[in-house]
C-alpha positions in Angstrom: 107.5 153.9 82.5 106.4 156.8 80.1 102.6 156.2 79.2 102.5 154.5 76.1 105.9 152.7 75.8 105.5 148.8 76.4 107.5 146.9 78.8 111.1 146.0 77.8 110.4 142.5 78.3 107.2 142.7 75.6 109.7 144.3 72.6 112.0 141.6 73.2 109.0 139.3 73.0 108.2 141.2 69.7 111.3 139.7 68.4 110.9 136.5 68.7 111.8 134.6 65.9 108.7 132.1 64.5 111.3 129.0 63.6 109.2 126.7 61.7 108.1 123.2 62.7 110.3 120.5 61.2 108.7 118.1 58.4 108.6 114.1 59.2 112.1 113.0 60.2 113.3 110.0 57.6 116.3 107.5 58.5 119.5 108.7 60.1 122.3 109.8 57.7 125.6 111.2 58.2 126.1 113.9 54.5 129.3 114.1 53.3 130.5 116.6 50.6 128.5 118.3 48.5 124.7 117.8 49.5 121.3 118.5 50.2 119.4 116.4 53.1 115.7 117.3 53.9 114.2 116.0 56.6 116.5 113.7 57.7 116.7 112.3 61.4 120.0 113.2 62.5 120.0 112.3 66.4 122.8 111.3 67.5 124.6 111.2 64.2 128.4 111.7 63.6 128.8 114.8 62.2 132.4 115.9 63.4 133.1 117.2 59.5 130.5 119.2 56.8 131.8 120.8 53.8 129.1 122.5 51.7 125.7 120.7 52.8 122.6 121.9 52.6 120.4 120.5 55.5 116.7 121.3 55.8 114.0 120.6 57.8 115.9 118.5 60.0 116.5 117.0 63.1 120.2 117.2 64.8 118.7 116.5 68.3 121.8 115.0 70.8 124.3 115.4 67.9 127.6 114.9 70.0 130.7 116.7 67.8 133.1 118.6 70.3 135.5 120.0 68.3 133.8 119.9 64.9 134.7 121.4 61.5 132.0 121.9 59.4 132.1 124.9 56.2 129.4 126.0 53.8 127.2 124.1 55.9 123.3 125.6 55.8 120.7 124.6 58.4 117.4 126.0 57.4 113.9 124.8 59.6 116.0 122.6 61.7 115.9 121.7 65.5 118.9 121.3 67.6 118.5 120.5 71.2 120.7 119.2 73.2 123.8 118.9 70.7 127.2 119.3 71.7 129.4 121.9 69.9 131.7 122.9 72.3 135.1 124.1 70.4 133.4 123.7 67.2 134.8 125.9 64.2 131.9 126.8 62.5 133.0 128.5 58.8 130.5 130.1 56.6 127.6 128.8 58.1 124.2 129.5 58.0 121.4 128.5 60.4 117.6 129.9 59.8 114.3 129.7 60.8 115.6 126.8 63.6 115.4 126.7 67.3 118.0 125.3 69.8 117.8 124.2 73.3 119.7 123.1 75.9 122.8 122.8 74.0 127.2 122.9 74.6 128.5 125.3 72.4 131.0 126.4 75.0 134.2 128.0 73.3 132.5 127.1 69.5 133.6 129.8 66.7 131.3 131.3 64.2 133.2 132.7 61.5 131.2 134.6 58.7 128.1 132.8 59.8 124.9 134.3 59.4 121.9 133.4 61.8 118.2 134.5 60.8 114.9 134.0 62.9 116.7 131.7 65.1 115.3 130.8 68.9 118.6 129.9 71.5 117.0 129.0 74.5 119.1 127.7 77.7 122.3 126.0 77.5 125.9 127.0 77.7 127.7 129.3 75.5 130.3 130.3 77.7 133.2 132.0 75.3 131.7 131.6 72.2 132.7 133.5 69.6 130.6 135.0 66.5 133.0 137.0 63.9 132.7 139.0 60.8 128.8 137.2 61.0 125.2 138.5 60.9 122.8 137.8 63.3 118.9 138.7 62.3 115.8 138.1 64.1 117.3 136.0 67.4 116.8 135.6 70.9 118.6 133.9 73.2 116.9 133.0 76.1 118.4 132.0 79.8 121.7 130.8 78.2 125.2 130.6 79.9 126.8 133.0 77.2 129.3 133.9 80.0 132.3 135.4 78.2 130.7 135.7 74.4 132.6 137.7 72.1 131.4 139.5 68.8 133.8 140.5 66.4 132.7 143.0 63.8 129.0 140.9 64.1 125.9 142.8 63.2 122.7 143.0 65.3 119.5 143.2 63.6 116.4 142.6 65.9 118.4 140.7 67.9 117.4 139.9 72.2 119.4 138.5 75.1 116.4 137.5 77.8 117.7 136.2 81.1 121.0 135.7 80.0 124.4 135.5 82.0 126.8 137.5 80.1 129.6 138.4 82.9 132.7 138.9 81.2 131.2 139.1 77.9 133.4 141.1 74.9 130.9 143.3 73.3 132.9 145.9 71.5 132.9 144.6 68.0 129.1 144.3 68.3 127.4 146.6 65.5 124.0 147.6 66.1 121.5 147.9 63.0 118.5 147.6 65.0 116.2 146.8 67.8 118.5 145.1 70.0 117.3 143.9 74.1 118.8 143.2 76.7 117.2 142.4 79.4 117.4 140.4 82.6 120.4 139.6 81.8 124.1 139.8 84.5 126.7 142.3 82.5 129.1 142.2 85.6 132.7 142.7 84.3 131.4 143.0 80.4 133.6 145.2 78.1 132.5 147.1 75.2 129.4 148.1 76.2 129.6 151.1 74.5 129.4 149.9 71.3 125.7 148.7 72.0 124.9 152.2 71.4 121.2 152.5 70.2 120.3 148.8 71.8 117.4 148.8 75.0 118.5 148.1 78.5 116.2 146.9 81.1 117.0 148.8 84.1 118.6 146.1 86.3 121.0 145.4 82.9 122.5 149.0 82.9 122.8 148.9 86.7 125.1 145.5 86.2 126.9 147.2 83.2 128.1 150.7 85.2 130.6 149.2 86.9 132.0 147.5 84.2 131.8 150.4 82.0 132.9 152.9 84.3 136.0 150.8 85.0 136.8 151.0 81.2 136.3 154.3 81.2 138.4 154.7 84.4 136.4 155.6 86.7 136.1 154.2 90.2 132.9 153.9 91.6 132.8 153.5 95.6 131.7 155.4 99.1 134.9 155.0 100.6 137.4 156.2 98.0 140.0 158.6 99.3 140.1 162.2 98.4 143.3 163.6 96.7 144.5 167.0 98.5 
C-alpha cells in the first residue's frame, strides 16, 4: 500500500458511528398514535403497528413483530438487539444515534427512511430493502445482508465490514461519500458500478469481477473456446 494511505479496514473504522448510551429504562409500554416515549423499556413489547411516535432513548431489545407496519415512527439513542423485523414495512422512518445487534430483519422494507450514526452489527438482513432513504454515518458489521437491495438510497460515510452480500442489488445505490467495503463476499452482486467513488478492499473487488464482468458480458475463464 502507497506510503501514507491507512489501511482500508482503519477508514472504515473512522466511520464508525458513536451511538449514544441509552438513559435508565422505565416500565414497559406499548405507544400508540401520536407520541413521544423516552426511555422506556420496550423488551419484548408488542409493537406490530407505530403511526407517528417519537421514541428516544430506548430499549426495543427482543422486540418480536414479523411483519410489522409502523410509519413516522423515529428511534433516536435507542438499542435494538436481537428484535425480529423480518417482512417489516418500515414507512418514513427514522433511526439515529442507535446500535443494533443480532437482529431478523430478513425481507424488511425501508421506504423513505433515513438512518444517521447508526452501528448494525451481525444478524440477518438477507433481501432487505432500503428505498428512496438516506443512510449517514453507518456500518454494518458481519451481517447476513445476502440479497440487499437499494433503491435510489444515498450513501454518506457509510461501511459494510465483513459482510455477506452475494446477490446483493446495488445499482440504485448513490454514493455522496466515503463509502467501504471491505471483507465482505460480492459473488453474484449486480450494480456494482454504481458504487463508483466507494473503497474496495482488495479481496471485495476480486469477488465483485465476476459478477460485474458477467453484467457487462464478459466471460471470464482459461478454457473458453476461441471463435475462428
Amino acid at each position: 500500500m502507497p506510503r501514507g494511505h491507512p489501511p482500508l479496514r482503519a477508514v472504515a473504522d473512522s466511520l464508525a458511528p458513536r451511538p449514544a448510551a441509552p438513559a435508565a429504562v422505565l416500565a414497559p409500554a406499548r405507544p400508540d398514535g401520536d407520541a413521544t416515549l423516552d426511555g422506556a423499556d420496550l423488551r419484548r413489547a408488542d409493537l406490530g403497528t407505530l403511526d407517528d411516535v417519537a421514541i428516544l432513548a430506548s430499549r426495543l431489545d427482543g422486540v418480536r413483530a414479523p411483519g410489522a407496519d409502523w410509519r413516522g415512527v423515529n428511534l433516536t439513542e435507542c438499542t435494538l438487539d436481537a428484535v425480529d423485523l423480518a417482512g417489516a414495512r418500515l414507512e418514513d422512518v427514522g433511526l439515529a444515534a442507535s446500535s443494533v445487534a443480532d437482529a431478523r430483519l430478513t425481507g424488511a422494507t425501508w421506504l423513505r427512511a433515513a438512518w444517521r450514526d447508526v452501528a448494525v452489527r451481525g444478524g440477518v438482513a438477507a433481501t432487505m430493502t432500503f428505498a428512496q432513504s438516506r443512510l449517514r454515518r453507518v456500518r454494518f458489521e458481519g451481517v447476513d445482508a445476502s440479497g440487499l437491495e437499494l433503491i435510489d438510497t444515498e450513501l454518506t460515510e457509510v461501511a459494510f465490514v465483513d459482510c455477506d452480500l452475494r446477490g446483493a442489488r446495488l445499482g440504485g445505490a448513490r454514493v455522496r461519500s466515503d463509502v467501504v467495503v471491505v471483507g465482505c463476499d460480492l459473488d453474484g452482486a449486480t450494480g456494482l458500478a454504481a458504487l463508483r467513488g466507494a473503497q474496495l478492499g482488495h479481496g471485495d473487488a476480486v469477488s465483485g469481477l465476476a459478477s460485474m464482468a458477467a453484467e457487462l458480458g464478459i466471460r471470464i475463464g482459461d478454457d473458453l473456446e476461441v471463435q475462428r
